[in-house]
VOBAVO-871489 format. One record per residue (C-alpha): residue number from 1; residue in one letter; x, y, z negated. Coordinates in pm, 1 decimal, padded with zeros to 6 digits, always signed. Layout:
<nodes>
[NUM,'A',[X,Y,Z]]
...
</nodes>
This chain:
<nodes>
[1,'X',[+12806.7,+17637.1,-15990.8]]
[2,'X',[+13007.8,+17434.7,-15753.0]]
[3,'X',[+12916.7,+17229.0,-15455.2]]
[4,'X',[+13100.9,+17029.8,-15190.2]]
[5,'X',[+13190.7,+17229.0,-14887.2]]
[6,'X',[+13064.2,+16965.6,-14639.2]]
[7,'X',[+12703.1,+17007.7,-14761.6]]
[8,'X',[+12427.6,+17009.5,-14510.9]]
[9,'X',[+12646.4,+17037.2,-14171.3]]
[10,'X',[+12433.4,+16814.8,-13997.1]]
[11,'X',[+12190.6,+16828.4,-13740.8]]
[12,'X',[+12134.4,+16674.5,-13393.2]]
[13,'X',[+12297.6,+16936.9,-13222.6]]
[14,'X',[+12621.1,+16957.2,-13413.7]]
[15,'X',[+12630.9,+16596.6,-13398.2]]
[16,'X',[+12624.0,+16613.4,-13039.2]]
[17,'X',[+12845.3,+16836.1,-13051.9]]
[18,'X',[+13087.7,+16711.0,-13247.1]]
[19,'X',[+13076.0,+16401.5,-13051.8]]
[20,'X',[+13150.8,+16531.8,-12726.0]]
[21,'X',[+13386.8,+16780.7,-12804.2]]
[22,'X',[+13535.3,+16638.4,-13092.7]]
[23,'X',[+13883.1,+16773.2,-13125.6]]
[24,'X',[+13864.5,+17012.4,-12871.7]]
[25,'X',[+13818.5,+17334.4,-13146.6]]
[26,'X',[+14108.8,+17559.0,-13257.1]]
[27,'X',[+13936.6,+17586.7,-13596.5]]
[28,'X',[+13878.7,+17229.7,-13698.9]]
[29,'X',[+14036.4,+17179.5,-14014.2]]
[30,'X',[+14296.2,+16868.0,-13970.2]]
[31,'X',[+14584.0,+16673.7,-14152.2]]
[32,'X',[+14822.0,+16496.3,-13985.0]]
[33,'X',[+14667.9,+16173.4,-14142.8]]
[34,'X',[+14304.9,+16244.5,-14120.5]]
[35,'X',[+14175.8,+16457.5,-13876.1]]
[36,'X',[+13851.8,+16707.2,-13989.7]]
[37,'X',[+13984.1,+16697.0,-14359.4]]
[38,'X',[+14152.4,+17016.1,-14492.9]]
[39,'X',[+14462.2,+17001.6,-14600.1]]
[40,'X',[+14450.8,+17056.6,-14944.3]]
[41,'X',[+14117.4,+16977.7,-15214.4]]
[42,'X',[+13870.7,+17307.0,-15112.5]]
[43,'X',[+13617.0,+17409.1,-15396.6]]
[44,'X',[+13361.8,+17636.1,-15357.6]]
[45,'X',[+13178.3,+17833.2,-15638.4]]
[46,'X',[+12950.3,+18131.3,-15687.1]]
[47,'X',[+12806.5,+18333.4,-15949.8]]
[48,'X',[+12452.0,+18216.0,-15902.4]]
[49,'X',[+12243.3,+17989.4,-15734.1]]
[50,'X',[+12114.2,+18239.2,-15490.6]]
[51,'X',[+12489.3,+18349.4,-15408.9]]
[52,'X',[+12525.1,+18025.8,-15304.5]]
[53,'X',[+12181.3,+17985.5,-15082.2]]
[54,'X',[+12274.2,+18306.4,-14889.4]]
[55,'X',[+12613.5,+18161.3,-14828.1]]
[56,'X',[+12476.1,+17827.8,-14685.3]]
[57,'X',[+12226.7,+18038.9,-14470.0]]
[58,'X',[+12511.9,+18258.4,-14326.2]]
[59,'X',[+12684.5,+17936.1,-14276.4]]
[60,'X',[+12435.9,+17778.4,-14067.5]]
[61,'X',[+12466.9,+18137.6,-13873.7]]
[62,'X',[+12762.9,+18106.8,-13831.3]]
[63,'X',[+12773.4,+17730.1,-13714.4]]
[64,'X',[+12491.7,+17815.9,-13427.0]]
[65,'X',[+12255.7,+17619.5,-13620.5]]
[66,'X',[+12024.2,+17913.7,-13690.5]]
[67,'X',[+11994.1,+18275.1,-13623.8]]
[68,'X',[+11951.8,+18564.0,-13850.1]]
[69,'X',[+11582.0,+18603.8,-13884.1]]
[70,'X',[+11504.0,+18238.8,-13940.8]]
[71,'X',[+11784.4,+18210.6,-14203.3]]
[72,'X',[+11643.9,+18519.7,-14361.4]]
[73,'X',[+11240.7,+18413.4,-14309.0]]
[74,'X',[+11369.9,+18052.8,-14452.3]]
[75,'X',[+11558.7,+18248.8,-14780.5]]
[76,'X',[+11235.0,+18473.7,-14836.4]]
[77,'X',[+11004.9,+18197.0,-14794.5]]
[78,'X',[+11204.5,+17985.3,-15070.7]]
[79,'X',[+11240.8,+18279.5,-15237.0]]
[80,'X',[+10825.0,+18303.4,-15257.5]]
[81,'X',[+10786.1,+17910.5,-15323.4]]
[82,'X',[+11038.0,+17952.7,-15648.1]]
[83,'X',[+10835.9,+18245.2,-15833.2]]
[84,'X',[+10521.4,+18016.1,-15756.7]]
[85,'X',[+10630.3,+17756.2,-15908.3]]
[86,'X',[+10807.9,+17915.3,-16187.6]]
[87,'X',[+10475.3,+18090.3,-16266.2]]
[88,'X',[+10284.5,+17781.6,-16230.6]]
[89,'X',[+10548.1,+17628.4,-16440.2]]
[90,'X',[+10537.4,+17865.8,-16708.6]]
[91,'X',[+10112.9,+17847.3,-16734.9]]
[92,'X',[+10218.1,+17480.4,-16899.9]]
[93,'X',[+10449.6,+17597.3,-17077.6]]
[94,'X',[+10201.3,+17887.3,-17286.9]]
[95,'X',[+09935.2,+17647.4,-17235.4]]
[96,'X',[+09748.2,+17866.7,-17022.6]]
[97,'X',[+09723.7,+17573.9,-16717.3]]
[98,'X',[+09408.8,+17525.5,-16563.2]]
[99,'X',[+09367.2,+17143.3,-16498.0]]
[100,'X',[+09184.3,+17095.0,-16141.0]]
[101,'X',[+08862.8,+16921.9,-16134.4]]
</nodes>
């Protein structure tokens, strides 16, 4: 699976952020022709779709946007929502769904 590395950055504080210190980090990736874009094409890829969830919700750790237990509530919780709806998705599938009335 592969998916652009810029994904879901934003909030209002990075924005902020960004906007008044814009420049100012030593770890900003920049080119000498456009400043913020790496250097060279970056792809990302992991073995599974929930590889790739933890890595955004480190990210977003690591980027001050969230801390540890809410990234890891958030994960669980989407975790939870997915069997759910997998199981409720399946009960169409067998025809086993029970219409509401």
């Amino acid at each position: 699976m592969l998916v652009p590395a810029a994904l879901c950055w934003y909030s209002r504080p990075s924005h902020q952020q960004r906007q008044t210190a814009h420049g100012s980090s030593a770890v900003e990736p920049r080119t000498d022709t456009q400043a913020g874009v790496p250097a060279a094409p970056v792809t990302l890829s992991w073995k599974s779709f929930t590889a790739a969830a933890d890595q955004a919700g480190i990210s977003r750790e690591y980027g001050g946007i969230h801390f540890n237990d809410g990234d890891f509530e958030a994960r669980q919780a989407g975790e939870d929502i997915g069997l759910l709806v997998w199981s409720k998705a399946k009960s169409y599938f067998n025809g086993k769904a029970v219409p509401k009335t």
